[in-house]
Phi, psi and omega in degrees: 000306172310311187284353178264337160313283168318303174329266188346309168293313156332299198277333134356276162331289168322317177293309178296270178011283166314315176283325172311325187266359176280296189269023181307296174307326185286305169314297182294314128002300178290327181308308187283329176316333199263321196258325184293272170339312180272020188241342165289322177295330163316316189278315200305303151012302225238331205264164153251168199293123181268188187263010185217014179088346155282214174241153140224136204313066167221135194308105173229148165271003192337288161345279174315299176316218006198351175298300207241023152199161163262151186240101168357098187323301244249286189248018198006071189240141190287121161214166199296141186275089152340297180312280187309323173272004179255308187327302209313274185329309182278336150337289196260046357076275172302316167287348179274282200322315194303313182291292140357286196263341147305305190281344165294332187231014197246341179286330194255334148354268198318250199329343155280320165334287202284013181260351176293160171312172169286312156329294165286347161320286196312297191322312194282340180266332161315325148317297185292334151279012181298320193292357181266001181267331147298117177341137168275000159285341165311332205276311187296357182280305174278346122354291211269334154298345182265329180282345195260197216326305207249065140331158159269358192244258188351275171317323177306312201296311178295314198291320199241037156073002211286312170205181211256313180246170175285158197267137175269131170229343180248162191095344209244168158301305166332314186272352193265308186315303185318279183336293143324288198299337172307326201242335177241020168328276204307346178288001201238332209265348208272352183251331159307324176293288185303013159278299192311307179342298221245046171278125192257143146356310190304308211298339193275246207001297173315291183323314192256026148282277206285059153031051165245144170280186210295319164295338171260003156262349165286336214248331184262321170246010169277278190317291158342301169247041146241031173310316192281304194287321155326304186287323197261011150285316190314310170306320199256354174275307212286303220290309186300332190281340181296349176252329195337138203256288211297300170338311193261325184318307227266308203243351185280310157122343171138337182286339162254089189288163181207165177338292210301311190308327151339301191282316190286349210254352170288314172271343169270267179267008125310358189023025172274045155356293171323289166317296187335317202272334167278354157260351159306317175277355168288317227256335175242044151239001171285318204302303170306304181298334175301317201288317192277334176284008176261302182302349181265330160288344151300309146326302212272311182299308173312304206273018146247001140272013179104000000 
């Protein structure tokens, strides 16, 4: 019995092995697909700025200093990077508002979804990804035909006496928000439905059997258990919109920078390759710490429901 026991753990063993050394290529492959691009950029980080949009291989902290201070053309005395702290700040500004009013309009969204027949579920959700079958430079175009001077918003607005010239809307924050939530609407409402799917009813039944209203069954029983689909729209609506490119490029008109406008505009006609790549590791330890505060509020919401 013991040598058939042992067998086993042998043969066990063999298996594990076996599988490892089966999914060794694939893993390494991802490994270096995942850490190689970010470990260049690391170094790059660590580099000095060359005269030509490149590098030179000699060890500078410049880069960093220079995310969040500047140094004086003159006397190289240190001081806070303006610029750079209005970006940060109007960055993460526009992604909480993004986020924020995706889930203001992506929640009641969701919860007519999952009150529908089963039959019609499917429809409704084939709608709501139709708008990912389109470029997102296609979407942001029309976004920006509908808001700007001579608009479909403007002309309505002019046509019913409401005002006399058009209201300036591109170019704005307004418009870079606008823009965003149009676009990442769906990402808030598709983790929402799946918490609500598995809602059981009963219970928002139960609540207005005890004569609670309508606002305290959202808020002591609805709102608790689609909690984890609230924190993992929030996550997947925030982390793009705080690097977002095409969006601000498009509708900011270049004058309202945001992270991502930042970085490329560091690698392109700054020719600072250095800066650039340390504010790419700034935008993704904002990115991490978001990230880890979702698995620990995710964490914390399973173990008080069970």
């Amino acid at each position: 019995m013991a040598s058939a026991a042992e067998l086993a753990k042998t043969r066990a063993r063999r298996d594990v092995r076996n599988r490892w050394l089966l999914s060794a290529p694939a893993l390494l492959i991802i490994l270096l697909a995942a850490t190689g691009p970010l470990l260049i950029v690391l170094v790059y980080s660590f580099l000095a700025p060359g005269a030509y949009g490149d590098v030179k291989w000699q060890f500078s902290t410049d880069a960093w200093v220079s995310v969040l201070l500047e140094r004086d053309i003159f006397d190289d005395t240190l001081s806070i990077a303006d610029a750079h702290l209005s970006i940060f700040w109007r960055s993460v500004k526009l992604a909480l508002g993004t986020t924020l009013l995706t889930l203001l309009f992506g929640f009641p969204t969701a919860y007519f979804i999952a009150t529908r027949p089963e039959r019609m579920r499917e429809v409704w959700l084939f709608l709501i990804t139709i708008p990912f079958w389109t470029n997102l430079l296609i979407r942001t175009f029309a976004v920006l035909e509908i808001i700007r001077n001579e608009g479909v918003v403007n002309k309505v607005l002019l046509a019913t006496g409401v005002v006399e010239q058009p209201v300036q809307m591109l170019f704005t924050d307004f418009a870079i928000m606008v823009g965003m939530v149009y676009v990442y609407l769906p990402l808030m409402v598709l983790p929402l439905y799946a918490s609500m799917e598995k809602l059981d009813f009963r219970l928002i039944e139960a609540g207005y059997d005890l004569y609670a209203t309508r606002f305290k069954v959202l808020r002591r029983i609805i709102f608790p258990l689609v909690k984890p689909g609230v924190i993992a729209g929030s996550i997947l609506v925030f982390i793009p919109s705080l690097g977002a490119y095409v969006t601000p490029s498009i509708l900011g008109g270049g004058k309202n920078l945001m992270l991502g406008n930042l970085i490329e505009l560091q690698f392109g006609q700054g020719r600072n390759w250095p800066l650039g790549a340390a504010l790419s590791i700034t935008l993704m330890a904002v990115v991490m710490v978001a990230l880890l505060a979702y698995v620990r509020n995710a964490g914390d919401s399973e173990v008080r429901h069970g």
